[in-house]
N, C-alpha and C positions, 0 to 999 in steps of 0.2 A: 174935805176929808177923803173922798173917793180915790182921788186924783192924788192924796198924798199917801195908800196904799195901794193903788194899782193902776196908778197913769205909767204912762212909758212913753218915750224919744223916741220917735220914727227914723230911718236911717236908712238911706240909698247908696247902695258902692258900687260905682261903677268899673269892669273890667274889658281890656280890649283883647284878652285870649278867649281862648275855647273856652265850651262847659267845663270839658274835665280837666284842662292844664287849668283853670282858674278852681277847680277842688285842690286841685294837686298843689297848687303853688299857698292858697290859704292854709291847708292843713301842713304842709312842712313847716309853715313860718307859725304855727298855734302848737305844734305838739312835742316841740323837744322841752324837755324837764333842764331845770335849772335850780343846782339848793342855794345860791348865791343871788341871783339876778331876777326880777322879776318878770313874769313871759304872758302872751295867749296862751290860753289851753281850751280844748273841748271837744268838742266832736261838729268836722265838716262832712258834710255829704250833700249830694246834689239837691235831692230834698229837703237837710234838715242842717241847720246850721246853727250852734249852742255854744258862745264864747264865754271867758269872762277872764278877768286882768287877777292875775296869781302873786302874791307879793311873798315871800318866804317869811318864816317866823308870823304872820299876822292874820288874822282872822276877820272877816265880816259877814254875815251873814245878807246886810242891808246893800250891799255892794251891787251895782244892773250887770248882768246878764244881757248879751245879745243873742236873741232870737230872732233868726229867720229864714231865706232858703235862696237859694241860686235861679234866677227867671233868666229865659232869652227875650231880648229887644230887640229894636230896627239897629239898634248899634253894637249889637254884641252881646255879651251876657251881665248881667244887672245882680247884685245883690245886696236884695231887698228885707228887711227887718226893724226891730226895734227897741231897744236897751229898755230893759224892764226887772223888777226883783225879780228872785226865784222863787215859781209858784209854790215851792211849801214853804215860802216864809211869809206869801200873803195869805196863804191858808191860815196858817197860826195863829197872824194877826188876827184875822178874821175871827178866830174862835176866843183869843183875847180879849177885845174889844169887846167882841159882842157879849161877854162872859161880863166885862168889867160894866157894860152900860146894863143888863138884867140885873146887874146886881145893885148899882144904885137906886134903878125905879125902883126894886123889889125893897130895896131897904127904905126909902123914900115912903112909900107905902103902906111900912109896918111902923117904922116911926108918927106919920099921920094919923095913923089910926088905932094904936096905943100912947098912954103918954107915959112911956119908959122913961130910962137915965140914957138911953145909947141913943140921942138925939147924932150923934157925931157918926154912927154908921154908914150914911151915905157918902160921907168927905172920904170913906173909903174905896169905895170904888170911882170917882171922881181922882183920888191917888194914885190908884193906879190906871186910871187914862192916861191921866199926867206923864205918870213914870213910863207909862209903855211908849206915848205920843214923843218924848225925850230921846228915850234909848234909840228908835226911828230914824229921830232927825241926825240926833250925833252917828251913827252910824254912815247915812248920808252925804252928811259933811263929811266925814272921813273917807269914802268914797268919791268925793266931787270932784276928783279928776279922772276917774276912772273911763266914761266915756269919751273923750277925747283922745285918750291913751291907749286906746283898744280900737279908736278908728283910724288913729296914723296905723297900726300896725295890721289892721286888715287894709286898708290903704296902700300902704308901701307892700306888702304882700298881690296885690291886685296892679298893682302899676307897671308901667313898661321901663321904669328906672330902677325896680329892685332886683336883687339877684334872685 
C-alpha cells in the first residue's frame, strides 16, 4: 500500500554538455506551450528539475512527475531524479485514506458495542478505500506511458543528436 501511494521510478540522464548548455538545452525542449500537441513543461534549473507530460484537453491528477536535479560526474554532467506523484496529491491521499480507515475501526467499534440496525456502517468506509484505491489506479493506468514519454524527451533534449 505504501509503495502504491508513494513509491517512485528512480531515473539517470545522462548528458555530454556543460551544466548550463545541458539547463538551457532541457528547458527550451520542456517550455514551449502547445494548445494542439502534447509537450514537457516545468521548471529546469541547476538545482531543481520538475517535469511532467501535458496532454491538451485532459486532466490527471495521478500522472508522475519527474523530480530531480543536474549532478557533475567523471563523465560530464548527470541528471539525476525520480518520477513520482505530486506531493499534494499524496498528501490528500493520505488524509483520505487515513480518514476512510478511522472511520471504519471507529464504525467497527460502535457497531460492536451497541447492537444497532447500522451493522452495515463499516462497508462504508471500506467503500470508500475501494473507491479511492480504484480512482488511484485508473488514473495510473491512464498515465502508464507517461514515463517513458517524458524520458525520450528529456533524452533527446540531453543527446548529441538533438537540435
Amino acid at each position: 500500500m505504501l509503495n502504491f501511494l508513494y513509491g517512485s521510478t528512480p531515473a539517470t540522464f545522462e548528458s555530454r554538455y556543460s551544466l548550463g548548455e545541458s539547463v538551457e538545452r532541457l528547458r527550451s525542449a520542456t517550455t514551449s506551450w502547445s494548445p494542439t500537441n502534447q509537450i514537457g513543461v516545468g521548471k529546469v534549473s541547476e538545482s531543481k528539475v520538475v517535469l511532467q507530460r501535458s496532454i491538451p484537453f485532459v486532466r490527471n491528477s495521478f500522472k508522475p512527475f519527474f523530480v530531480g536535479n543536474f549532478e557533475r560526474s567523471g563523465h560530464g554532467v548527470v541528471l539525476v531524479g525520480r518520477f513520482t506523484m505530486h506531493w499534494v496529491v499524496k498528501t490528500f491521499l493520505t488524509f483520505w485514506f487515513g480518514f476512510c480507515l478511522l472511520w471504519t475501526v471507529l464504525a467497527t467499534a460502535a457497531v460492536a458495542s451497541s447492537q444497532d440496525t447500522l451493522w452495515w456502517f463499516p462497508f462504508a468506509g471500506i467503500g470508500m478505500l475501494a473507491a479511492g484505491a480504484a480512482i488511484v489506479q485508473l488514473g495510473k493506468y491512464f498515465a502508464r506511458n507517461d514515463i517513458a514519454w517524458l524520458s525520450k524527451v528529456i533524452e533527446a533534449a540531453l543527446s548529441r543528436g538533438a537540435a
